[in-house]
N, C-alpha and C positions, 0 to 999 in steps of 0.2 A: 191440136192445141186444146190444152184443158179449158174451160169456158170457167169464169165466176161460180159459178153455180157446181158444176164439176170438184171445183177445189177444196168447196165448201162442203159435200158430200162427200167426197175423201177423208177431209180432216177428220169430220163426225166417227168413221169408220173407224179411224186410226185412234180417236180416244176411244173407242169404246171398246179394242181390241186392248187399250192400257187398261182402264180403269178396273178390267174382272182379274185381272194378272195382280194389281196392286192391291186389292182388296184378300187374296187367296194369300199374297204374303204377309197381312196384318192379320189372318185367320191363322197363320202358322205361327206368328213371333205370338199372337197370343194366349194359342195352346199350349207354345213350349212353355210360358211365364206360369200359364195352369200348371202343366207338370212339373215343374221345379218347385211351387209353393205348395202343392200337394205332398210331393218326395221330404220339403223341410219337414211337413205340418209330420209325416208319419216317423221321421226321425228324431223330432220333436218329444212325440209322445211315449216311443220308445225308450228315449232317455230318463222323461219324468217318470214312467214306470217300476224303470229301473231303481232310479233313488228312491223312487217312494215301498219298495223291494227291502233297499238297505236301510227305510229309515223305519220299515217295519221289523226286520231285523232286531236293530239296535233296542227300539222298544221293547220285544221280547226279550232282549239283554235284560234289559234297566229291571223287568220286572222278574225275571227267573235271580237277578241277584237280590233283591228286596228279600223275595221268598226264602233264599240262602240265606240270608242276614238273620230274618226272622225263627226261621228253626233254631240256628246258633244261638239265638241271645233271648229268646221268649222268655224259656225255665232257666239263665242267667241268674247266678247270686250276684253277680255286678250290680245288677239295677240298672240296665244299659234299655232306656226307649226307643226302640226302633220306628222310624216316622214308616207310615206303610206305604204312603205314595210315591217319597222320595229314597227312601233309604238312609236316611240320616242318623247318625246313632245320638243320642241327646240326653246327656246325664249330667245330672245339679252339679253345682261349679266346688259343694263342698265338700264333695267327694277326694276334691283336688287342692282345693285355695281354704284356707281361713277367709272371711270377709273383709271382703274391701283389701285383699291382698293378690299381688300376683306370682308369691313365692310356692311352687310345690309344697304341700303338707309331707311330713315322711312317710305315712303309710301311704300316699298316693302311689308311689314307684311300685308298690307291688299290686295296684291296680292298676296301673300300665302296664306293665311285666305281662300281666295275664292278659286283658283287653286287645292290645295294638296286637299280638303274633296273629288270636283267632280275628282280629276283623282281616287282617292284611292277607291272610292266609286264604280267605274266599275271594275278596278284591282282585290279586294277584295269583289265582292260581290259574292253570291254563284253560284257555276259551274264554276269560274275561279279562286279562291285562291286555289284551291290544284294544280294545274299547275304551278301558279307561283313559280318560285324559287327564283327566287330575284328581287329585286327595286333597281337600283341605280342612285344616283345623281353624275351628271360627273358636271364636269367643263371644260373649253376652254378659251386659249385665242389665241391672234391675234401672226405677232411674233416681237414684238417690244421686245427685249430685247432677253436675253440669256434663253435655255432651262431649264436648272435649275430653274431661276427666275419665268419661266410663269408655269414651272411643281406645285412649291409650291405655285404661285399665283391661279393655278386653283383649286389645290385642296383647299387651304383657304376657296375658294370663295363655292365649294362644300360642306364642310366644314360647310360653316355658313348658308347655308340653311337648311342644316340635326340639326344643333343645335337649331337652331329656331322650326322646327317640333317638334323636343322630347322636348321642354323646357317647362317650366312651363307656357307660357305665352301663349302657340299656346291654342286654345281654344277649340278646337275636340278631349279632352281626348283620347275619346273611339277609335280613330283609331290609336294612339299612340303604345300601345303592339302589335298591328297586326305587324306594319309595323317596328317595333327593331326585329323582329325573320327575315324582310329577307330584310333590308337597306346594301346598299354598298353606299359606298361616295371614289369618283374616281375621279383625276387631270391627265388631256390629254396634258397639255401644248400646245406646236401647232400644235402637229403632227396631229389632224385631221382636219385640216383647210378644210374653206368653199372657194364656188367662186359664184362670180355675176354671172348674165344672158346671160352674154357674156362668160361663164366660167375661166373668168381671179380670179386671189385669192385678196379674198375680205375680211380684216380685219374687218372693221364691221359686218360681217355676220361669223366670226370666235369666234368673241369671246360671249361668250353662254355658259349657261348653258340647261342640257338637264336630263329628266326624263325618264327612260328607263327603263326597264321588260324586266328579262331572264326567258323562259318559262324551263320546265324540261327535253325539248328536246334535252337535248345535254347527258343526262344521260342516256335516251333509247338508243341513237344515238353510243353511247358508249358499252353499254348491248348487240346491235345487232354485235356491230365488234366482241364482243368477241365471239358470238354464231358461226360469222362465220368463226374464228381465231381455234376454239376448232375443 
């Protein structure tokens, strides 16, 4: 028969045979939790690698077409400003508009005739239209008058150059459907004014209209926050 003491030196035994067993299985739930957040951490970085891949990519898009834009339109008799960082084509508005109007001038049509084929022809030709996400035509003006007023006068003036493009009259069919799947037509009013050389604000050089291309960077741009949001 086991004595007090006996029973009491068994027990000890028998925790001590538990205790290194349960300790070996908190050493293994623990290492496997190391290797599965080590496994995320390098699938992780894999990932942002990769986007940050496409979203250097895209960058060299943005700037190999700038450079395209700028060959085409430098020695231009348009008069067509190529903005060099962004790409933006940026010519006075009365190229296009009488003042303080948002009817096409008549000689403008054959500044568009010429202008809209060569910019859309670089934009859209192949290895840069699947990039593109959108074209749009803004409008600006100076600020003579109340925002409201110059907000619906730029966009008018926007306005009538996109309707002359799609209309019956422009004479470059074929680039017509390309450019209705990714047109925007957008009125700044005068909140992006310009300034002269001396950097004072310069109504002349405010009001313009402007051709611009948003590349698909902003939806990678978007895709990588959330990779590294998850």
């Amino acid at each position: 028969m086991d004595t007090k003491y006996q029973r009491l030196f068994k027990k000890e035994q028998d925790e001590g045979q538990f205790w290194p067993s349960f300790t070996d299985l908190l050493t293994i739930i623990l290492l496997c939790f190391i290797l599965i957040f080590i496994a995320m951490m390098i699938i992780k970085s894999l990932q942002i690698e990769e986007m940050k891949k496409t979203i250097d990519q895209i960058m060299g898009v943005r700037s190999q077409l700038v450079n395209d834009l700028q060959a085409e339109f430098s020695d231009s008799s348009l008069g067509v400003e190529v903005d060099e960082e962004t790409g933006a084509m940026i010519f006075n508005t009365e190229i296009l508009f009488n003042y303080d109007e948002s009817e096409l001038k008549p000689d403008s049509f054959q500044f568009l005739d010429e202008f809209v084929p060569k910019y859309l022809d670089i934009l859209l030709q192949s290895g840069y239209e699947e990039y593109i996400a959108e074209i749009i035509i803004e409008g600006h003006t100076d600020r003579d008058g109340s925002y409201m007023y110059n907000l619906e006068l730029s966009q008018d003036r926007a306005y009538s150059v996109a309707e002359y493009i799609l209309s019956n009259d422009f004479p470059y069919k074929n680039i017509q459907a390309h450019l209705q799947e990714k047109l925007t037509v957008n009125g700044k009013s005068y909140t992006d004014f310009r300034t002269d050389d001396s950097g004072n604000y310069s109504a002349e050089n405010s009001r313009r209209v402007e051709f611009k291309f948003r590349l698909k960077d902003e939806e990678i741009l978007e895709r990588t926050r959330e990779i590294l949001q998850e």
